[in-house]
C-alpha positions, 0 to 999 in steps of 0.5 A: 007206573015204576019205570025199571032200568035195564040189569045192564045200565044199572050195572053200568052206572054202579061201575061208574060210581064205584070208578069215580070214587076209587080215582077220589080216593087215589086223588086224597091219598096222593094229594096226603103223599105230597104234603107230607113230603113236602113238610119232610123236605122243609124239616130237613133243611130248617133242621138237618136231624136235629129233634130238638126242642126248642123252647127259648132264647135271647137275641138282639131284635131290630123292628123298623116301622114301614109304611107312608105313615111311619115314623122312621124310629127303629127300635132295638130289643134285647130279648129273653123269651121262653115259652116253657119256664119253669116258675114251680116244680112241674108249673111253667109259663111264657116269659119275657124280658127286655131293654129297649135301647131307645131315649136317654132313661134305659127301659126295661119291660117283662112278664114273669108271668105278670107283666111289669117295666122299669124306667130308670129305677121305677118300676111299675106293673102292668097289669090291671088298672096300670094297662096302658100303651106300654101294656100293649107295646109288650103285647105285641112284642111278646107276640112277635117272639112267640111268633118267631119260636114257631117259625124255628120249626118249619117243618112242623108247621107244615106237618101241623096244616089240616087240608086237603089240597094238594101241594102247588107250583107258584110264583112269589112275588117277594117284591117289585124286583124279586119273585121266586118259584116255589111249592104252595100249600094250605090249611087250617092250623091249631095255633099261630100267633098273629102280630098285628099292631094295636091288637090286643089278642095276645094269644095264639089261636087257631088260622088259615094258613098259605105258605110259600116253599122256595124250591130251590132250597126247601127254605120257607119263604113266605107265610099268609094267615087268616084268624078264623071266625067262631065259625072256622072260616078265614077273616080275610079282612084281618090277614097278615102276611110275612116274609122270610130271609137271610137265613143263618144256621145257629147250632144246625137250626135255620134262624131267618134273619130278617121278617117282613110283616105286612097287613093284608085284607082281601084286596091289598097287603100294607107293610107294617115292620121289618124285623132283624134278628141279631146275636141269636142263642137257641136254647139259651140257659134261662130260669125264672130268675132271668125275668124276676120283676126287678125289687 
């Protein structure tokens, strides 16, 4: 036998749902409202009102290799890099070019887009059955200047992130003697490249992404990403952590001056390199003749 509720419970109950999720749905859109915020905030301190795109530049990049098993050698590069070069008329392509000041020999690598380096006046290519460790050094490379041009934005970067939680108060522990307050937020990003050594995913592809906001300044501080599985969920074994300081202003936009990247899995972070960024042009008048294979 149907037991039936009194008209007064039930009406009780309906109101109860229809409360809950009327407070749900305030709690999203507040939660919508303070991300966005949040990324409006960022935008205007890494850029002012510049609109700007920015798709290139040349700079003087310092990496230094951390960690108990480094081997102390800095390596300086003089970087061309362009995400948009224009190869043919309404056809463009990512390109890189540059001398590495390290050892007697001047030695130059590139991809215009095919990949090449020059040791003296040899060059060879290094594509195909020439892939060796100089194919992965520019690999990497290349992935950590694509990785810079993303971080000029910010408050795209931000604006870009797919979640849902709200923004956060946290403390950052920038190292032993450091540690800031800032605000705290995730989400799921399109593409972000990750920089890790030895990796042979040159392209950017679709994280997890933490990031850490100075509330002081509204400066990004510190970003942590995970690559997500086929499946959309975090590879926390495969994560990468870095930090960003010593900001300088270049033509209205925040260029960080110095990147430390780390490791990190579930259960520990472990430096990898630390990047300077010197003589620093954003936008810089390069064409495809700037990253021709040399004859």
């Amino acid at each position: 036998m149907m037991t039936k509720l009194p008209v007064l419970a039930l009406l009780l109950s309906t109101g109860s749902l229809q409360t809950l999720g009327a407070q749900d749905a305030d709690a999203k859109s507040t939660a919508a409202d303070g991300r966005k915020a949040l990324a409006a905030r960022v935008a205007k301190a890494h850029r002012g009102d510049s609109k700007a795109a920015i798709d290139r530049y040349a700079a003087t990049i310092t990496i230094k290799p951390l960690g108990k098993t480094a081997d102390n050698v800095n390596v300086e590069l003089m970087v061309k890099y362009g995400r948009n070069i224009e190869r043919a008329e309404g056809v463009t392509d990512e390109m890189i070019r540059y001398t590495v000041n390290e050892g007697d020999k001047p030695m130059e690598r590139g991809k215009d887009p095919r990949p090449w380096m020059r040791v003296g006046k040899e060059v060879t290519s290094l594509s195909g059955r020439h892939e060796s460790t100089d194919a992965e050094l520019l690999d990497s490379h290349t992935r950590l200047c694509r990785q810079m041009l993303q971080l000029l934005d910010a408050g795209a970067i931000l604006a870009s992130l797919e979640g849902e939680e709200p923004v956060q108060s946290k403390s950052l522990k920038i190292s032993r003697k450091e540690t800031i307050e800032t605000d705290f937020i995730t989400g799921k990003l399109k593409s972000f490249p990750v920089f890790r050594k030895g990796s042979k995913k040159a392209h950017s592809k679709a994280v997890f992404m933490e990031a850490w906001i100075a509330k002081k300044d509204a400066r990004l501080a510190a970003v942590r990403i995970f690559p997500l599985t086929t499946k959309g969920v975090p590879d926390r074994a495969q994560g990468e952590f870095i930090v960003l300081s010593q900001y300088a202003d270049s033509k209205g936009v925040l260029v960080p001056g110095e990147l430390l990247i780390y490791d990190v899995n579930a259960a520990q972070r472990k430096p990898q390199v630390k990047v300077r960024l010197t003589a620093f042009e954003l936008n810089a008048k390069l064409t495809k003749m700037d990253f021709r294979r040399p004859q």
